[in-house]
C-alpha positions in Angstrom: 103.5 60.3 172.0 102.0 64.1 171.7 105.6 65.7 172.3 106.7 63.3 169.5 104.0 64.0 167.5 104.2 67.7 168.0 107.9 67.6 167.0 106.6 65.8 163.7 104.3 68.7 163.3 107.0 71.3 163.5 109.3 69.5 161.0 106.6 69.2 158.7 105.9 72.6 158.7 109.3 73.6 158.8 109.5 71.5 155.4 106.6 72.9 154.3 107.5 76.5 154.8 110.8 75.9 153.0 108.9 74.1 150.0 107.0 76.8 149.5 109.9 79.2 149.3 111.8 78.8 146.7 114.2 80.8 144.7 112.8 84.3 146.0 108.8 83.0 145.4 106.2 82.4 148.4 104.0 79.4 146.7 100.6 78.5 148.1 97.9 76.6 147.1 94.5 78.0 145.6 92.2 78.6 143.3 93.0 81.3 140.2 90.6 83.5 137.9 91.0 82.5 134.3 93.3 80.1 132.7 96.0 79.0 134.3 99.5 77.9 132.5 102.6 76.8 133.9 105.6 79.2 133.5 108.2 76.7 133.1 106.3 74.4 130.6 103.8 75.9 129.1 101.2 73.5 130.1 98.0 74.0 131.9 97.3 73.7 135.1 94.6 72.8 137.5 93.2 71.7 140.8 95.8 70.7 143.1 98.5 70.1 140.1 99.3 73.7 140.7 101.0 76.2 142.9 101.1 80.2 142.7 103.3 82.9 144.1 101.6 85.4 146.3 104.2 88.1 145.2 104.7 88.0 141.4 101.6 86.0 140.5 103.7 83.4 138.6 102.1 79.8 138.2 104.0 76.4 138.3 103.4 72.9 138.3 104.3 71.7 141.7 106.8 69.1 139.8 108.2 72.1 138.0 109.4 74.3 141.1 112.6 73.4 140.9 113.1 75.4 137.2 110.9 78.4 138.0 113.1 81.7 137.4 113.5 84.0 140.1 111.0 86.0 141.9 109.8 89.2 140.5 109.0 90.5 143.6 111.5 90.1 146.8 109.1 89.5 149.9 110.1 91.2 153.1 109.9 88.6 155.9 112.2 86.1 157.8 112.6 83.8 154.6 113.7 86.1 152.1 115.6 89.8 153.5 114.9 92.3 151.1 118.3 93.5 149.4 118.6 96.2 146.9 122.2 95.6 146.0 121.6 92.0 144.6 120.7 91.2 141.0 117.3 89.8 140.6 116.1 88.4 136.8 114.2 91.6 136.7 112.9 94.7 138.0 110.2 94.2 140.9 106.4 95.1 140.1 106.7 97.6 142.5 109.2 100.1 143.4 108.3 100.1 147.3 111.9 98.9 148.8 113.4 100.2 152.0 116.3 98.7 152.7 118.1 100.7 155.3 116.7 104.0 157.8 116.7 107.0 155.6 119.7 108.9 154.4 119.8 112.2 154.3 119.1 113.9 151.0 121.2 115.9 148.4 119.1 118.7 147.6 119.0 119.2 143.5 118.3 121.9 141.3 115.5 120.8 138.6 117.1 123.5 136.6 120.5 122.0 136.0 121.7 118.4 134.8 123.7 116.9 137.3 126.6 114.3 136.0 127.9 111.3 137.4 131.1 109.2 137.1 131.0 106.5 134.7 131.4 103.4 137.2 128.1 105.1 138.3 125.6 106.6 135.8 123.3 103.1 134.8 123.2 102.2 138.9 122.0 106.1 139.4 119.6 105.7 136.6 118.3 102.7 138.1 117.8 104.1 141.6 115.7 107.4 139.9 113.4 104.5 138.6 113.2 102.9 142.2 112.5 106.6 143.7 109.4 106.9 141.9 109.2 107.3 138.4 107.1 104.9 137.6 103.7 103.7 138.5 102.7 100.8 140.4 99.5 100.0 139.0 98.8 97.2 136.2 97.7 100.1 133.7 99.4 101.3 130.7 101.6 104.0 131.1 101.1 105.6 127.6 100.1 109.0 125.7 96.8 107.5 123.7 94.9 110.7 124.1 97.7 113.4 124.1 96.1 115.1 121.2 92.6 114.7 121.7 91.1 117.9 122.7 88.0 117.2 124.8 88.0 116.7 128.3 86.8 113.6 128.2 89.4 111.8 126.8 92.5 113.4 128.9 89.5 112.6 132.1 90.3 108.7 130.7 94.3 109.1 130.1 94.7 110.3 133.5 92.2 107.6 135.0 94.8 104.7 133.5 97.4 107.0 134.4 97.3 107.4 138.1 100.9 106.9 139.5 101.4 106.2 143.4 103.8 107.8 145.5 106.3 104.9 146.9 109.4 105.1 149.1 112.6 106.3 147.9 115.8 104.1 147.9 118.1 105.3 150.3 121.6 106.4 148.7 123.7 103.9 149.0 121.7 101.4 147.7 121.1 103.0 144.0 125.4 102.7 143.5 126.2 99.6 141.2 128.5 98.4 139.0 127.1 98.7 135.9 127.6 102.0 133.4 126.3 103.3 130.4 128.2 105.1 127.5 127.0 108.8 128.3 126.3 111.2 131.1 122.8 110.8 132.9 120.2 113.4 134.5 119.5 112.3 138.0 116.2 114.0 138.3 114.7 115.5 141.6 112.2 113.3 143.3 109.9 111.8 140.6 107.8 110.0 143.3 106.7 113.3 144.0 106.1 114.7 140.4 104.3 111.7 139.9 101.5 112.7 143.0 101.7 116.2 141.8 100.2 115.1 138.2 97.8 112.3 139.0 94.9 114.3 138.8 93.0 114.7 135.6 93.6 118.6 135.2 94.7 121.4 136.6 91.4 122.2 137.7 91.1 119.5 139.5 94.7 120.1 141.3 94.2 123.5 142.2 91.4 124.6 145.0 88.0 124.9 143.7 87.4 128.4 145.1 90.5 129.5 143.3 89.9 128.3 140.3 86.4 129.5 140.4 87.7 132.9 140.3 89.7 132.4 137.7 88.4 132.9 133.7 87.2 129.9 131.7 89.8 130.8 129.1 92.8 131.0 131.5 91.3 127.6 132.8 91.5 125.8 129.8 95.0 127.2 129.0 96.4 125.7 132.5 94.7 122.5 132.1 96.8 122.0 128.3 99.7 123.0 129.7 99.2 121.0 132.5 98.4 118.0 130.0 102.0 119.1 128.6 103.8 118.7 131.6 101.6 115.3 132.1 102.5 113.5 128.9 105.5 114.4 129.1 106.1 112.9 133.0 104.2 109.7 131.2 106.9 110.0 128.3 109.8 110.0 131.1 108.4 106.8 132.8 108.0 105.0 129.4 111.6 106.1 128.7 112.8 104.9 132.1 111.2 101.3 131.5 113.2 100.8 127.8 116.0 101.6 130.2 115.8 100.0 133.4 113.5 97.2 132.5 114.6 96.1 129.2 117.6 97.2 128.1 119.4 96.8 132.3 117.6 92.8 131.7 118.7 92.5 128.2 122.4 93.0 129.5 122.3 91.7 132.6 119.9 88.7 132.0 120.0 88.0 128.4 123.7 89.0 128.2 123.8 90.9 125.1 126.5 92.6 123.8 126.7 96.1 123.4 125.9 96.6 119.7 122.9 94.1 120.0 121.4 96.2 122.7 121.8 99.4 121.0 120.5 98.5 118.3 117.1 98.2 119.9 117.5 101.0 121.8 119.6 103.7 120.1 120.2 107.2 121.4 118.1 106.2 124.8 120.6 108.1 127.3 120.3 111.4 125.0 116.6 110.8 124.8 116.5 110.4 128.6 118.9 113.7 128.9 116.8 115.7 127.1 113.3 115.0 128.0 114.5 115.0 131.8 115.8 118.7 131.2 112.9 119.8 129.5 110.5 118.3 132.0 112.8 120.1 134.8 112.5 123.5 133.1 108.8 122.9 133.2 108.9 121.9 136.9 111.1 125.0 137.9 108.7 127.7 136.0 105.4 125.6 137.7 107.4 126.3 141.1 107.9 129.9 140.4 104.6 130.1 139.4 103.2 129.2 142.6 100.7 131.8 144.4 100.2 132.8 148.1 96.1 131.4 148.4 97.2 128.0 149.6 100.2 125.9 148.8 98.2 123.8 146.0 97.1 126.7 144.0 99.7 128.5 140.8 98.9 129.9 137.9 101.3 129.7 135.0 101.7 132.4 133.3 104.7 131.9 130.1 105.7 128.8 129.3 106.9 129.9 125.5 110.1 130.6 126.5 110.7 127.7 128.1 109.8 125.5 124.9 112.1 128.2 122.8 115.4 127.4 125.2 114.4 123.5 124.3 113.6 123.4 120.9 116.4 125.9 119.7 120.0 126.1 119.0 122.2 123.6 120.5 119.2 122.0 122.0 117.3 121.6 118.6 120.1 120.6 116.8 120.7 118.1 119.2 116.9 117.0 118.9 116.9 116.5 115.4 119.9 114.5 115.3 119.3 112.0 118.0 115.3 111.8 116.7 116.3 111.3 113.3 118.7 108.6 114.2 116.0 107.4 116.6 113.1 106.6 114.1 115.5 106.0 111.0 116.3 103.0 113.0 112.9 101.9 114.4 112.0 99.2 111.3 115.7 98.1 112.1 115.1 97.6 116.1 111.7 96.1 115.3 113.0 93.4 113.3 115.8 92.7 115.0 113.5 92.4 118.0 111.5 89.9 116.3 114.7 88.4 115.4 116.4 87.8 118.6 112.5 86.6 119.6 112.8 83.6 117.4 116.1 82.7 117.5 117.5 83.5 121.1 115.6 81.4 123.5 116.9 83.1 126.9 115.7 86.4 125.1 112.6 84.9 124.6 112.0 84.0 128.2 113.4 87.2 129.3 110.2 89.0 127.0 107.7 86.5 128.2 108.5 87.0 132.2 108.1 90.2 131.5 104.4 90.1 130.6 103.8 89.2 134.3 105.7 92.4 135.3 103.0 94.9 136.0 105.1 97.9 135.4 105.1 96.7 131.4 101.9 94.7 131.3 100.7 94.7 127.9 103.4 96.8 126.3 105.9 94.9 124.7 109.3 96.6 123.1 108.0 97.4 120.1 105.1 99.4 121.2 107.9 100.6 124.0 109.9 102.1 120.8 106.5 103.1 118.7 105.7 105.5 121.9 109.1 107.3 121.7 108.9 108.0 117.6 105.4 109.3 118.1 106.4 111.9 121.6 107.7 114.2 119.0 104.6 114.7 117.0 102.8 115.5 120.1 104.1 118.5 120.5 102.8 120.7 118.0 99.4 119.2 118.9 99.8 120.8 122.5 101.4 124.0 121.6 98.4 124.5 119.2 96.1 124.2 121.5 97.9 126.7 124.0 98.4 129.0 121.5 94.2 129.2 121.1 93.9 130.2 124.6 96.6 132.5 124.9 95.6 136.5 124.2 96.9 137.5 120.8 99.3 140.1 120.4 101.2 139.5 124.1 104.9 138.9 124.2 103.8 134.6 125.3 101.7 133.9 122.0 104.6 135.8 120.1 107.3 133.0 122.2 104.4 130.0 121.8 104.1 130.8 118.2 107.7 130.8 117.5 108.4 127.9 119.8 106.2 126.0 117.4 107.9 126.9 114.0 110.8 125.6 115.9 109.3 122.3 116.9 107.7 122.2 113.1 111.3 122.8 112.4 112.6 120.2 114.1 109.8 117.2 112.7 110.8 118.3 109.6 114.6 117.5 109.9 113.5 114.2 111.3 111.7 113.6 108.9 114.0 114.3 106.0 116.4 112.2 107.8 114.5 109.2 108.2 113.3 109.6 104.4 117.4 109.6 103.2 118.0 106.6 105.6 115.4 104.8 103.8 116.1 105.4 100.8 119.6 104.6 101.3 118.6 101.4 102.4 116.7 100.9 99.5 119.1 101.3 97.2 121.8 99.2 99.0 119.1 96.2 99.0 118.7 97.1 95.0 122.5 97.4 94.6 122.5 94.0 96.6 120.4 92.2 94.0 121.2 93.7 90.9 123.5 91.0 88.7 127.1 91.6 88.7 127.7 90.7 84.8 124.7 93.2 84.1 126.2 96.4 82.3 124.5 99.7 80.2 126.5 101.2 76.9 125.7 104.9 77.1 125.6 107.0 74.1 128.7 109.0 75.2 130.9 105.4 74.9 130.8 105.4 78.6 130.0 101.3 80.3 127.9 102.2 83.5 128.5 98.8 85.7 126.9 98.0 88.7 129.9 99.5 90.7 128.5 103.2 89.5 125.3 102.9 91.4 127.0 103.0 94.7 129.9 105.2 94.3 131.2 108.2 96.2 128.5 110.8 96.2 126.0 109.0 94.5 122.3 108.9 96.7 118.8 107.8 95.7 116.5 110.8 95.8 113.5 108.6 94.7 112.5 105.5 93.2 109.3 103.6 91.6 107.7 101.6 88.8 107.0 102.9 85.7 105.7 101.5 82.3 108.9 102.3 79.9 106.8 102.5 76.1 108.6 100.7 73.5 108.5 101.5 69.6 105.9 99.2 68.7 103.7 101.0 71.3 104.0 97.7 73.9 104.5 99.2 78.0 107.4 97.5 79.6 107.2 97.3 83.3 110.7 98.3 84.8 112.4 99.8 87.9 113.7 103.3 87.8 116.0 104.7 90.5 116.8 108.5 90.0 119.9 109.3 91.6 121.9 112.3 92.2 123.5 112.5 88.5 121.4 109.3 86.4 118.0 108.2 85.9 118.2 104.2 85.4 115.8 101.7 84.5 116.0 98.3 85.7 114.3 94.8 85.1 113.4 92.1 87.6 114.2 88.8 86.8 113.9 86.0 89.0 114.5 88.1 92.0 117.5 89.7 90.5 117.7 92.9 88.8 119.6 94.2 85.4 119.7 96.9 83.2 116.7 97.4 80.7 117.2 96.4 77.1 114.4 98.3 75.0 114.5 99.4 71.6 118.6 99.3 71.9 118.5 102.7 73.7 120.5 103.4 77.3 119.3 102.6 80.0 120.9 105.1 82.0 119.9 108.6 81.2 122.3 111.5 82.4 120.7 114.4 84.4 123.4 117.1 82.9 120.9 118.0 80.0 117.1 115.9 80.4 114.2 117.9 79.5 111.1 116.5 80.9 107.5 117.4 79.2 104.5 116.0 79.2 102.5 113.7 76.7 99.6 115.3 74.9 96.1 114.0 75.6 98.1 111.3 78.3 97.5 112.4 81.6 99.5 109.8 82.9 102.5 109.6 80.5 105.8 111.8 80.3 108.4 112.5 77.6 112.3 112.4 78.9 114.5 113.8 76.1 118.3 113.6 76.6 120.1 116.3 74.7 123.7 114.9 74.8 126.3 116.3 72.7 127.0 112.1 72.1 123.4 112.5 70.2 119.4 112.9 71.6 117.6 110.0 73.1 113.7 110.4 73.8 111.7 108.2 76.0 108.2 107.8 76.9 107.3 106.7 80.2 103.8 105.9 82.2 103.4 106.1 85.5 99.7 104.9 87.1 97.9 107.8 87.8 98.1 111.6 87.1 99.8 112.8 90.4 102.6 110.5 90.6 103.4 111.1 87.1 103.0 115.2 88.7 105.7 114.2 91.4 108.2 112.0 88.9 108.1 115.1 87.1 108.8 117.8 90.2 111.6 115.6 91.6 113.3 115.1 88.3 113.7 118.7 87.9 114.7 119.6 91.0 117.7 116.9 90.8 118.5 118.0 87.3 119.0 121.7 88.9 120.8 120.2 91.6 123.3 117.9 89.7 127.0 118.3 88.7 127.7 120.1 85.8 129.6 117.2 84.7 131.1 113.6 85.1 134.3 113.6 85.4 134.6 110.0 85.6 132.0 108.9 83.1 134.2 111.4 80.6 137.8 110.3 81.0 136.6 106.6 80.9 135.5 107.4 77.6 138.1 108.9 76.0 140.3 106.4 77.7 137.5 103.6 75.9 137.7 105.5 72.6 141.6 105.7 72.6 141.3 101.8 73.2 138.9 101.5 70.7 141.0 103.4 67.7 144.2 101.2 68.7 142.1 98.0 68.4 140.6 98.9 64.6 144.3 99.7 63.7 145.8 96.3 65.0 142.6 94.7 63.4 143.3 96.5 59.9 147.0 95.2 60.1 146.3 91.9 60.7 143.5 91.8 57.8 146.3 92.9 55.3 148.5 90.0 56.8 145.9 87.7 56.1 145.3 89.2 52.8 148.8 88.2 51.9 149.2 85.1 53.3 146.0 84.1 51.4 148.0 85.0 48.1 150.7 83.5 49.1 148.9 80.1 49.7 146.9 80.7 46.0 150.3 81.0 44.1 151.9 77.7 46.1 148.6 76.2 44.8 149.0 77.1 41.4 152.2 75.7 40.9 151.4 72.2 42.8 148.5 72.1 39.9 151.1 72.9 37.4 153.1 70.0 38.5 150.3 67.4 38.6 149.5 68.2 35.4 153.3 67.3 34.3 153.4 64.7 35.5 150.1 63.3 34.3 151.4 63.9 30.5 154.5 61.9 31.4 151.9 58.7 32.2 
């Protein structure tokens, strides 16, 4: 009876042991902090109802096992090998995997990108993540207090902030079969970088005794560059989580197409190119930097010229074009975020799972994407800062001055961009809803048509309401859209837009020859006088308050000295209109005189029919 019993005993926790493991999760039974809901149906759980997973923290329903999606975390032990090379639903919370004995290492200069084949780069990206370049913690990795300037607040970044050092995957493990459109950096041993810049400052890295010796200038000017080099590592891991996290899980999980993914994340390989070359730089000139009293201790002496190499030339060019495609895009990727959100129900799982993944615990895409259009603003914050500790009149606040005209430069190209790609997209969604029927008569004969707004060459430089004044002194509220050539005036209507009808005057004023002047004793009111050869048009506008009225005025100006000489196409239309025109009063004339004729005709038939009656009424 015991030997049977005991064999009972062993199936039953035989049973047990594989109930509990299922689908890559270690379930056991226990109490939880805080509420608990079930993963799979959204329900709440509690007492015994419930079951949680000792590696990835999800909760079930012990009825809902079955559905549960895979383990987050893979748990070394006799039930479930660990195995780098298979697919899991998404990245573990921690990058601690060993899979096989240490391979030996391909040493790699920080200095140089190093390219892989195609059939290799995403894999290679994936296993720099796994080496280290991200923290383990349940903290935010984020930049919050990259421009404060106290010591107080970078003491509290770096607090949240404190990466761990984990184990590297061996070689052959990071290969897969996955690629991405462009080359990738594989960068030298972030696990590493990331020990190297978890304390708070420099000063705190360095030995006390030397930095004790050093002067309280020189220490402040370490510990912001130093807070450079940090943000920036912090930047790289935030970077690497769009990339390995979302965008691998969005492919591989989701199973987005191309397109869809890049249109959440555009540009992210270039981003991840450039920031990992200009954190290597960094890293090389810390190295060189390094001094004899003790292995921890190095004083960095220039970093200007470093910044120059990255924010100049082919580098900045290359900045401002993959930033300004970046953030002209980021109200785009938002939305279609949100989007794919509501409509897309695996995507939506995907996101939620996610929110148990400590490595993006309480940063969502959106705030993923926010982070990367805000790095570049950072920057002159920093350099600023450097530059106040740095001796005036030395050959490194020459370089750190000029390194940040560059990267002044550069924000301002970005932000030009972005400002065009907006305002193209405004005038497309205008275009969209403007009627088709809806058409202006221009004083030269010319018909501008809806067609005209969009045509070759033609951009928005600004748009706005105004108040257009009509002759009985009455303020009608309408659209205008200056464009490169034409000021227009438009009028909603039920959604829909059409040209302005007041006082019978165009509603399209060409730029060629507009004088714009104020309006005596009206602050807020401007005079636009077309001088046409066709004949002068004046209009009196009203904007709502003094300095837009200012800027209506500036911008006007500036696109009258900018715009073409003349239009080519509004002219030959004209004549062509006018030619039409002539031959259609000549055919009308004719056909009046035919008329005319007939008419006597018909009048001389009538008088003899009378003539005839009247016979024959005398003959009765």
């Amino acid at each position: 009876m015991s030997s049977t019993r005991n064999k009972s005993k062993g199936k039953g926790k035989d049973r047990e042991a594989k109930d509990k493991l299922l689908n890559g999760h270690l379930f056991a039974s226990g109490s939880c902090l805080g509420p608990t809901v079930c993963v799979v149906c959204d329900k709440p759980a509690s007492g015994k109802d419930f079951q949680h997973c000792s590696g990835c923290t999800t909760i079930v329903h012990k009825g809902c096992k079955e559905s549960v999606p895979p383990c987050l975390k893979k748990h070394q032990d006799k039930y479930a090998p660990t195995s780098v090379r298979n697919k899991t639903a998404s990245l573990p919370q921690n990058f601690t995997v060993r899979e096989s004995p240490p391979q030996p290492r391909i040493p790699i200069s920080l200095s140089q990108p190093v390219l892989v084949p195609n059939g290799k780069r995403e894999s290679v990206m994936r296993s720099c993540s796994l080496s280290g370049s991200l923290p383990n913690n349940d903290s935010l990795l984020g930049e919050g207090s990259e421009t404060e300037s106290d010591v107080q607040k970078r003491n509290s970044q770096s607090e949240e902030l404190l990466p761990t050092p984990v184990s590297s995957v061996s070689n052959e493990s990071s290969l897969g079969d996955d690629g991405i459109d462009s080359y990738i950096l594989i960068p030298g041993d972030i696990s590493a970088d990331s020990v190297d810049y978890e304390s708070e400052s420099w000063s705190l890295t360095v030995e006390p005794k030397f930095c004790n010796k050093q002067d309280k200038r020189d220490v402040k000017r370490q510990d912001v560059i130093y807070e450079l080099m940090q943000t920036e590592l912090h930047h790289l891991q935030t970077l690497h989580i769009m990339a390995e996290v979302f965008r691998r899980g969005m492919k591989e999980e989701v199973q987005l197409d191309e397109e869809a993914v890049e249109r959440v994340f555009p540009c992210l390989d270039q981003l991840l190119l450039f920031h990992h070359g200009l954190f290597a730089a960094m890293k090389e000139r810390r190295q060189n930097s390094a001094q004899p009293q003790g292995d921890r201790n190095y004083i960095i002496q220039q970093i200007g010229d470093v910044l120059i190499q990255q924010f100049s030339d082919e580098n900045g060019e290359k900045m401002k074009q993959v930033y300004g495609e970046f953030c002209s895009r980021h109200n785009e990727a938002v939305s279609f975020f949100k989007e794919l959100q509501q409509h897309n129900k695996r995507f939506h799982s995907f996101v939620k799972q996610q929110g148990n993944n400590s490595l993006v615990r309480r940063r969502e895409i959106p705030e993923c994407i926010l982070l990367v259009t805000q790095r570049i603003t950072k920057y002159p914050v920093l350099l600023e800062r450097i530059l106040h500790y740095t001796q005036e009149e030395t050959e490194e606040h020459t370089s750190l001055s000029k390194a940040l005209a560059l990267i002044r430069e550069v924000i301002a190209a970005v932000d030009l961009r972005v400002s065009e790609y907006e305002l193209h997209q405004r005038l497309q969604e205008v275009w969209s809803r403007t009627e088709n029927r809806s058409t202006a008569k221009l004083k030269s004969g010319y018909t501008f048509r809806k067609q005209d707004m969009m045509r070759s060459g033609q951009t928005l430089r600004h748009e706005g309401l105004l108040l257009w004044k009509t002759a009985t002194g009455r303020l009608k509220d309408v659209l205008a859209l200056l464009l490169t050539d034409a000021l227009i005036f438009l009028q909603e209507k039920d959604q829909k837009y059409a040209f302005a009808t007041v006082d019978q005057k165009p509603p399209v004023i060409p730029l060629q020859k507009l004088i714009v002047r104020e309006v005596a004793n009206e602050e807020k009111g401007m005079f636009l006088i077309s001088a046409s050869s066709a004949g002068p048009e004046m209009y009196e506008v009203h904007t709502s308050s003094k300095e837009e009225r200012n800027t209506w005025m500036r911008l006007i100006r500036e696109a009258v000295e900018s715009c073409p000489e003349e239009q080519e196409e509004y002219t030959s239309e004209s004549e062509e209109e006018k030619r039409a025109a002539e031959a259609r009063f000549h055919k009308i004339l004719k056909l009046h005189e035919s008329l005319s004729s007939q008419d006597q005709q018909i009048c001389s038939c009538l008088e003899e029919k009378l003539q005839i009656y009247s016979a024959l009424t005398a003959l009765r």
